[in-house]
C-alpha positions in Angstrom: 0.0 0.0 0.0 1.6 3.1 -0.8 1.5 6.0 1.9 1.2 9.8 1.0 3.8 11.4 -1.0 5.7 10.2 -3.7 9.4 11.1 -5.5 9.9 11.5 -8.8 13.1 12.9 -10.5 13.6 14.4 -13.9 16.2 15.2 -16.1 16.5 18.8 -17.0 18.9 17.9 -20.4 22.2 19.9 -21.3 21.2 23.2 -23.2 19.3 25.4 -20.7 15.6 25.2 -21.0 15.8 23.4 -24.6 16.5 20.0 -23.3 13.5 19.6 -20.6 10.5 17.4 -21.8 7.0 18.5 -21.5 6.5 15.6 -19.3 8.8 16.9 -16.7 7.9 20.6 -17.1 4.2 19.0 -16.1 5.5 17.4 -12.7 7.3 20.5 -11.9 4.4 22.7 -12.1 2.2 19.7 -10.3 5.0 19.3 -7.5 3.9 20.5 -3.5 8.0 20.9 -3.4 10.3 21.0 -5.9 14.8 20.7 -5.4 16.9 21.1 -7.6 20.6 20.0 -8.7 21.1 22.4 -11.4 24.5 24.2 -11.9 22.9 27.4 -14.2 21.1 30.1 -11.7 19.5 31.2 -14.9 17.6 27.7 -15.4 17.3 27.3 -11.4 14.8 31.1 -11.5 13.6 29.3 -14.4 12.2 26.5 -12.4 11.7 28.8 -9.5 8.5 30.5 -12.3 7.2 27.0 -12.9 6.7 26.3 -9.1 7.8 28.9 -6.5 8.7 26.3 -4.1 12.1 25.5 -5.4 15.1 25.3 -3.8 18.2 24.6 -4.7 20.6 21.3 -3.3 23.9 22.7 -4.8 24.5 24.1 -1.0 25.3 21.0 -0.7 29.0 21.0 -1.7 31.5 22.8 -0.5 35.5 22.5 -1.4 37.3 19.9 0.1 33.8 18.1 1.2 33.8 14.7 0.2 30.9 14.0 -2.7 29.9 11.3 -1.0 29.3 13.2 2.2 27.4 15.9 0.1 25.3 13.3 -2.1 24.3 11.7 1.6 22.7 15.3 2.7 21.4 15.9 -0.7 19.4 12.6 -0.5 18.3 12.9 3.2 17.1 16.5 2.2 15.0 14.8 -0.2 13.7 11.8 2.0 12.9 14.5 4.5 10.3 16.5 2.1 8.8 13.0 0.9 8.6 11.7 4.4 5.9 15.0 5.3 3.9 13.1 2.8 4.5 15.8 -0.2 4.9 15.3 -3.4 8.6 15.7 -4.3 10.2 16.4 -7.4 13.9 16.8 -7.9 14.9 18.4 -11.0 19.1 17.3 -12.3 20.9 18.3 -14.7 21.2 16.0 -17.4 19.8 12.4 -17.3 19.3 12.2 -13.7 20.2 8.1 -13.9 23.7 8.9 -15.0 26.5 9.6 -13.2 24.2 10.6 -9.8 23.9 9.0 -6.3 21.3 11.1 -4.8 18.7 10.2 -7.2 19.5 6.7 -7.1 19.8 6.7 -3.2 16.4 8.8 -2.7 14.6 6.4 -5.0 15.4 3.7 -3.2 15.0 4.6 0.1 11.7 6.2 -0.9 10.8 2.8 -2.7 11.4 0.4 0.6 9.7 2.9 2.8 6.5 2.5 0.5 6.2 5.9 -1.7 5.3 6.0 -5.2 8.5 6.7 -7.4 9.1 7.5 -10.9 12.3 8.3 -12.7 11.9 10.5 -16.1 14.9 10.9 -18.3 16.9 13.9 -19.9 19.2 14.4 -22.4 22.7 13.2 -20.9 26.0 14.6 -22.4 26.6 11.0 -23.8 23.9 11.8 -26.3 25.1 14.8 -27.2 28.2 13.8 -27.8 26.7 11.2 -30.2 25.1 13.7 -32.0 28.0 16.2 -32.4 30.3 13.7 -32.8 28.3 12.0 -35.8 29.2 8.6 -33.8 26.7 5.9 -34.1 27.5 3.2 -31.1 25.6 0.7 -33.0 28.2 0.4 -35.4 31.2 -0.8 -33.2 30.2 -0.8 -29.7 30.5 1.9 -27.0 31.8 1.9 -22.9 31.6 4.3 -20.5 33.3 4.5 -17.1 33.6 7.8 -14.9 37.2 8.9 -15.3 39.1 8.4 -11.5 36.7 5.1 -11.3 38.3 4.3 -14.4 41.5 5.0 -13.5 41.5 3.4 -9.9 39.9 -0.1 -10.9 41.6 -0.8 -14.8 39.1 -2.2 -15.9 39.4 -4.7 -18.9 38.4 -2.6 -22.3 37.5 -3.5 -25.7 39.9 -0.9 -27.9 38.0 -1.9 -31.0 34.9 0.2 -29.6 34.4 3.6 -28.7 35.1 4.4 -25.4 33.6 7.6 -23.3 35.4 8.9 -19.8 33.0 10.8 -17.3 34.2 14.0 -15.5 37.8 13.7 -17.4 38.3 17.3 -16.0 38.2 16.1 -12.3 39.7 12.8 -12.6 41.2 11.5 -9.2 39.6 14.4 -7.4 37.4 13.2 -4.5 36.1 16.0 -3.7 34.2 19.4 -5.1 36.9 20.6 -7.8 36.2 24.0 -9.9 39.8 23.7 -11.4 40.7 20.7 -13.6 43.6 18.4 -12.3 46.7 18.2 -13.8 48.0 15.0 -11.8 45.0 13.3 -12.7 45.1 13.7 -16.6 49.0 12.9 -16.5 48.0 9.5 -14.7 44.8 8.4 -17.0 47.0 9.4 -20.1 49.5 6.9 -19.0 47.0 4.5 -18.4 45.5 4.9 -21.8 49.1 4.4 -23.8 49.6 1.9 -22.6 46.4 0.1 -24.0 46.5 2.6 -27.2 49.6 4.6 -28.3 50.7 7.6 -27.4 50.0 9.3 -30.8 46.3 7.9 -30.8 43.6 10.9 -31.4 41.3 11.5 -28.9 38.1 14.0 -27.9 37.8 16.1 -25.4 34.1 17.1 -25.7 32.0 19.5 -23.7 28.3 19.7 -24.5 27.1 23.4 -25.3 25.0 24.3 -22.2 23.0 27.3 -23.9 21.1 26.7 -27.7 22.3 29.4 -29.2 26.3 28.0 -28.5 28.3 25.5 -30.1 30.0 22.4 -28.6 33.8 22.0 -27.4 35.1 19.4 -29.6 39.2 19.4 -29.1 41.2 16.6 -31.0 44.4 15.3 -30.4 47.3 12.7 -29.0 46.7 11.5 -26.0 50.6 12.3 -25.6 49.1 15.7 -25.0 46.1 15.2 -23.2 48.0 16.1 -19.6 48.9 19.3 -20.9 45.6 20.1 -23.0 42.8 22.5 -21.7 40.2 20.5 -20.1 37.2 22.2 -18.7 36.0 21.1 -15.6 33.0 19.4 -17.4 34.4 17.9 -20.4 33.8 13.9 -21.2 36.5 12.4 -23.1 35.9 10.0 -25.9 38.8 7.6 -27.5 37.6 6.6 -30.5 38.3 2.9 -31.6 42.3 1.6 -31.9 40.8 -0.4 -34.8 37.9 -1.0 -36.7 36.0 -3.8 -36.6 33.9 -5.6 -39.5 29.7 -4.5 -38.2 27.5 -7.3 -38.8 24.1 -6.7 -39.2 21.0 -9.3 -38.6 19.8 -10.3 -42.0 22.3 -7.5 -43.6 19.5 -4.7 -43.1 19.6 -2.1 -40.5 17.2 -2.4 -37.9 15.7 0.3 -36.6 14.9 0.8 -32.7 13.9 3.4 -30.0 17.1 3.3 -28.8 
């Protein structure tokens, strides 16, 4: 039986305002209280219009804080509103099931304690970069790892597929970080070389946050990735070493909603 209140978390997309769907516009407006995780004060008074109840969780953070500790307050922030039986919804920048523990904590706390959930996407900066890249994944395969997660476990790769590096700009940094890390870059290009080559082209993408902008889209060696300008933001995508014969079922393309 569910009790009163429920969670639901949407994605607000990359370019401000463009990127959010009617669908979560519709449970803003709707919502008794609404939170946000939002870096762009300009889309956070934007929300504020739609439903003068929101607040912002960015408060969270602070330098030198560990993210975990500031994901834990964000979610119990959340819990908090939900458990007063109202009905929460937490607007994120991006796709709100990528690359963030609140949402995935809140939901399932909320979920065992009996509240109704509901989880509606947004445009992630993976799909962006598909788009501005022109890269189809369907065509030789795609992974994605956060960068220092990345770098810390080693994980086994496929170099004959694309591969796409979360929060290159912070990589190794545990905490908040509003200047990108030098250390970490020199360590993950040395890890990469050694399962590419040093003069192996590489992306460093940042999705344009406004419409009216274009994309970051910087190639070159990872021999100079350590020394390159890396925004704080930027994915990195290493495109495959080699490429690899596509087979197709029943040699047509088939379409999906992918």
């Amino acid at each position: 039986m569910s009790r009163d209140g429920s969670l639901t978390i949407v994605g607000t997309g990359i370019a401000l305002v463009a990127h959010l769907t009617l669908e979560a516009r519709a449970r803003i407006e709707e919502a008794d209280k609404v939170l946000c995780l939002v870096g762009d004060p300009v889309m956070l008074d934007w929300i504020r219009r739609l439903n003068p109840t929101a607040e912002t969780l960015v408060d969270c953070y602070a330098r030198g804080k560990p993210r975990r500790r500031s994901y834990r307050e964000m979610s119990d922030r959340i819990l908090a509103w939900v458990r007063r039986g109202k009905n929460v919804v937490v607007a994120i920048y991006g796709h709100p099931g990528v690359m963030c523990d609140p949402a995935h904590w809140s939901l399932r706390s909320a979920r065992r304690e009996g509240y109704r959930t509901a989880m509606l996407p947004g445009v992630s900066a993976e799909a962006c970069l598909f788009a501005d890249l022109g890269i189809d994944p369907g065509d030789h395969g795609s992974q994605g790892y956060e960068a220092t997660d990345f770098l810390n476990r080693g994980p086994r790769i496929e170099t004959s597929s694309g591969l796409v590096l979360w929060q290159v700009g912070v990589v190794g940094e545990d905490s908040v970080a509003y200047t990108t890390k030098r250390a970490g870059l020199r360590r993950l290009a040395t890890a990469l070389v050694r399962r590419y080559t040093k003069d192996h082209r590489v992306v460093i993408y940042e999705a344009a946050c406004y419409p009216t902008l274009k994309p970051t889209i910087r190639r070159l060696p990872l021999s100079r990735l350590p020394e390159a300008h890396v925004p704080v933001d930027a994915t990195l995508y290493v495109p495959p070493l080699r490429a690899r014969r596509v087979k197709r079922g029943g040699g047509a393309r088939r379409f999906t909603s992918a």
